[in-house]
N, C-alpha and C positions, 0 to 999 in steps of 0.2 A: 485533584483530577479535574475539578468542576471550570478550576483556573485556567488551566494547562490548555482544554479545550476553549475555553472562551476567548485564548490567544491568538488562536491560528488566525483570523482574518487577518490580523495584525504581521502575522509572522508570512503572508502568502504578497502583500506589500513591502515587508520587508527584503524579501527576495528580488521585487521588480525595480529596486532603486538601484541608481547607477553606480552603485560602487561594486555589490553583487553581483547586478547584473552584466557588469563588465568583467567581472571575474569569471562568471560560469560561460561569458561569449569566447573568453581566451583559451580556456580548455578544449571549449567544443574545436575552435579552428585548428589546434593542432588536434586534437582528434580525427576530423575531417582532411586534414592534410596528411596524417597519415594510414588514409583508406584503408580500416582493418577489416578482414574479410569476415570475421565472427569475433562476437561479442560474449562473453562470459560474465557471470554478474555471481561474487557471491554473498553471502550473506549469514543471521540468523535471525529465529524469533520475528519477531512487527516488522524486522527489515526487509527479511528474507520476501515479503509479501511488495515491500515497494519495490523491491528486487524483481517479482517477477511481472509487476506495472513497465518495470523497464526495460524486461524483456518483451514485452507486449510494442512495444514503441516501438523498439529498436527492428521488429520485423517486419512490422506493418509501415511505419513510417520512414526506415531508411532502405528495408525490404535487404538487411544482411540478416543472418542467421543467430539467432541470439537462444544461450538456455542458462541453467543454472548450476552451480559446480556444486561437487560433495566436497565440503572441506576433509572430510574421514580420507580419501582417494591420498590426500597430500601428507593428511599428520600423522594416521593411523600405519597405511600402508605403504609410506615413503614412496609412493609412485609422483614421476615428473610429467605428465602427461604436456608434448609438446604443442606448445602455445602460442609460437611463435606465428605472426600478422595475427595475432587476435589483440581485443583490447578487454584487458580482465579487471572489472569495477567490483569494489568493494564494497558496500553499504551498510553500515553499523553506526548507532547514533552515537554508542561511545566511541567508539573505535577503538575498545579494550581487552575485545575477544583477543586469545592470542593465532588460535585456527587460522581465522579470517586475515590478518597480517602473513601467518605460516602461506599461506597463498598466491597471494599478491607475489610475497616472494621470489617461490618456487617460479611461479609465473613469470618473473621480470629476466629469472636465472634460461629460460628458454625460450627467450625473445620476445616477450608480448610488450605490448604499452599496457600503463598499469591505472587506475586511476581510484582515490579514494572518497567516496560521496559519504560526508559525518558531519555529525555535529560539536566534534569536539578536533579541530586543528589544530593539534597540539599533538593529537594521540599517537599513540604506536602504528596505528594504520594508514594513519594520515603521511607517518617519516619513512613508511615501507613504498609506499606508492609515489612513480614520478609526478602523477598529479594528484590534485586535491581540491575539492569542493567543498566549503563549509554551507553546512543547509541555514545557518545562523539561526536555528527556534529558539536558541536564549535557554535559560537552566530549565528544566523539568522538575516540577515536583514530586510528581505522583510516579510508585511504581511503575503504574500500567501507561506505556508512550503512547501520545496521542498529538502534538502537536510536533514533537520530532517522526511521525509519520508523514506526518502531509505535508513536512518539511523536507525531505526526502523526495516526496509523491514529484511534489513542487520541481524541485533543481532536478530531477530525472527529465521530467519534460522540459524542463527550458534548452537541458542538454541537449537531448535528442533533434528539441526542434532548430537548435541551433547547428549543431553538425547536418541536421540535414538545409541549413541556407549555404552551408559550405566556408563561410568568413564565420560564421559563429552570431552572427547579428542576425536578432529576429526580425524577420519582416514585419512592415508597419501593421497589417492587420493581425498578424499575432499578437504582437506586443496589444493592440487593444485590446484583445479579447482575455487575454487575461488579465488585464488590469480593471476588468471587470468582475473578477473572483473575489476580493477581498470582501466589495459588496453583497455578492451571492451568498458570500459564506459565511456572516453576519446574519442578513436574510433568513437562511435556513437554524440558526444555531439559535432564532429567536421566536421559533415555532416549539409551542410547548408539547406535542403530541407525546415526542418519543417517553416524557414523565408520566404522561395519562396515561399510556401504556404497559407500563412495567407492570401496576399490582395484576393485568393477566397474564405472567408469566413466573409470577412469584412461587407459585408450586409446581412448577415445570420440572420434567425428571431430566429431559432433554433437549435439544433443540438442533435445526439443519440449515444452514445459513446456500443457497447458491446462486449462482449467477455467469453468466458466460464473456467471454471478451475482457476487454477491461473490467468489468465489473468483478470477475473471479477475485480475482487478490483483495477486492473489498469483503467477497463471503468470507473470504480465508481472515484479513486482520479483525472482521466483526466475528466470528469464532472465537478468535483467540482472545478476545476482551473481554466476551463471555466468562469465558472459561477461566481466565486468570483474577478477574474481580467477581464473581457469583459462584464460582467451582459448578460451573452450571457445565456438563460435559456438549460439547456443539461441537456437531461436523459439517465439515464444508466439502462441496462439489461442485467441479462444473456444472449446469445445466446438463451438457450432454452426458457427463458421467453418472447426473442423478436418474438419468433413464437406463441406464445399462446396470441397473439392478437394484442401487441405494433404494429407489422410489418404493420399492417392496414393504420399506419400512415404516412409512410414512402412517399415518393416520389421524384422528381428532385428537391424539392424546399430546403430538408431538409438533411443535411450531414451525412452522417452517419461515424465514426471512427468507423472499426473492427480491435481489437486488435487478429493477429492472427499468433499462432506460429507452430512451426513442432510435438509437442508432442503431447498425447489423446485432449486436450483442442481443440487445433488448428485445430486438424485436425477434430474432430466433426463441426465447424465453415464451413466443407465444405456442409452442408446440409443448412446454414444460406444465404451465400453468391451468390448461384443462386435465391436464393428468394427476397432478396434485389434487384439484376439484375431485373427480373422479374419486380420489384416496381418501377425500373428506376432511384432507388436511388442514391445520388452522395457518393460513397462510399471510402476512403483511406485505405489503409491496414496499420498498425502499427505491424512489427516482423518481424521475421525468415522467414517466408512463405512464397513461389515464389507462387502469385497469377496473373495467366498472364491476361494481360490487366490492371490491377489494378493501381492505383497509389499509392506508396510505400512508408512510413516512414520504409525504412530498418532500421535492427538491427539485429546483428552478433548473428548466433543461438548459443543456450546455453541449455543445462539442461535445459526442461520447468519448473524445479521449480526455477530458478535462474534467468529468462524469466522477470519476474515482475522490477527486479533492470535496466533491458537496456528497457525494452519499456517504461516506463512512462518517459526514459529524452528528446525522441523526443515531446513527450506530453507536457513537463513543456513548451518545447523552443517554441512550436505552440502557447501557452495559451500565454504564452509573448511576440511574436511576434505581434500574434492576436489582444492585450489588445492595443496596440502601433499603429498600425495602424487602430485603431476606435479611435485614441485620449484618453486614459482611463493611469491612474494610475496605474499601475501591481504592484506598489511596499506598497501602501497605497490605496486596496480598501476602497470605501465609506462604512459608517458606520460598519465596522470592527477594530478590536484590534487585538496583536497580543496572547494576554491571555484572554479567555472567559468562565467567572463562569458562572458554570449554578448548579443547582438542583435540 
């Protein structure tokens, strides 16, 4: 895992070279040339979370309608729900769920454009879907994915921001700005905090990870990294849903992670985080945000939509640090695989 994580700068450069990045410009332009009016993204597990970063883009950035499908809807209860002018992306590192494929399918059979974003081009979801994006993060070792996330995070944005130039080529100051990431994310992955922090959470019963805008899907995959290398049980909320009741629960006994940065996202987070106080809760900040008194997993601000790719790396290094000093496996949680059929 320790590995896996120390790749990504490596694997968010590997994305921006021209062979790639010519790949994910071809897709985007017929995407774009064929103006789908909604977007359908589905997914499971770590995906399902970059799944819903791409949903997040996809509304705000191209401003069509975008949400996330139930695969049950297609496998369990043979329903065809018509699809047709939508573009229905798949997102799975293996691309070995067979659900996720059952979809795409059902999808292509009532007229959608299909598209598969994975890490394995070869797979069964990859040959269901008229397109294909390989996020190229190279084998994974560890159980728990972490550099086939932000491998994912990655080609979703280059997507989006390339259907929205309309030819699929990123404009010059895009393409800088991210080619500033590899850096960033080097930077932060070389800040030792997230290890100084673990032994306070070593006896945790619990823990609530939240955050608003782009940053949600990062509460949501640092939850489940949690939860699948420390069996440490963490739930995730929007900011806004941690007010309409979760907040109840909160207290000194229970940690709360606020993922929180300088953009609309973050800075809504500032009506969350006196209320938490308030709760007495043991609270860390994860971003950009200068929250003073706070304890800080820094990370060099960014574009809040490019936010998602540096704040989940202090999160992977916590969950692994975490996992390690409770005694636990991070690399081979108990009763998981690294490929998980379901339908």
């Amino acid at each position: 895992m320790a590995a896996d994580i120390g790749e990504q700068p490596a694997g968010y450069a590997r994305l921006l070279d021209s062979a790639n990045a010519a790949a994910i410009a071809r897709v985007a332009a017929v995407v774009a040339e064929r103006r789908p009016r909604h977007v359908v993204f589905t997914a499971r597990g770590t995906s399902d979370h970059a799944a819903l970063y791409g949903a997040y883009l996809t509304e705000i950035r191209l401003g069509v309608p975008a949400g996330l499908a139930s695969p049950s809807v297609v496998t369990l209860f043979g329903a065809r729900p018509d699809l047709s002018d939508a573009l229905v992306v798949g997102v799975s590192q293996s691309g070995g769920s067979p659900d996720l494929a059952e979809v795409l399918r059902a999808a292509r059979s009532t007229g959608a454009l299909t598209l598969a974003v994975t890490n394995a081009p070869d797979s069964p979801l990859a040959d269901t879907a008229e397109l294909s994006i390989d996020v190229a993060a190279g084998h994974e070792r560890a159980v728990a994915a972490t550099k086939t996330y932000t491998a994912e995070l990655f080609a979703l944005l280059m997507l989006v921001e390339g259907i929205r130039a309309g030819d699929g080529v990123l404009p010059a100051a895009e393409r800088e700005a991210l080619a500033a990431l590899p850096d960033l994310a080097t930077r932060t992955l070389a800040d030792d905090t997230p290890a100084q922090l673990a032994p306070r959470y070593r006896f945790a019963r619990q823990l609530v990870t939240t955050g608003r805008g782009y940053a949600y899907p990062t509460a949501r995959e640092a939850a489940l990294k949690l939860m699948e290398t420390s069996y440490l049980p963490a739930l995730a909320f929007s900011g806004a849903d941690l007010l309409h009741g979760p907040l109840a629960m909160t207290d000194p006994e229970i940690p709360v992670l606020a993922v929180v940065g300088s953009g609309p996202g973050g800075r809504s987070m500032g009506e969350v985080l006196p209320r938490l106080d308030e709760r007495r809760a043991d609270v860390v900040v994860v971003g950009s945000a200068d929250v003073p008194g706070a304890t800080r997993l820094a990370v060099p601000e960014v574009d809040e939509r490019y936010a998602p790719l540096l704040d989940i790396l202090p999160l992977q290094r916590l969950a692994l640090a975490l996992a390690l000093s409770r005694g636990e496996d991070p690399d081979a949680p108990r009763g998981l695989k690294k490929v998980t059929a379901t339908m």
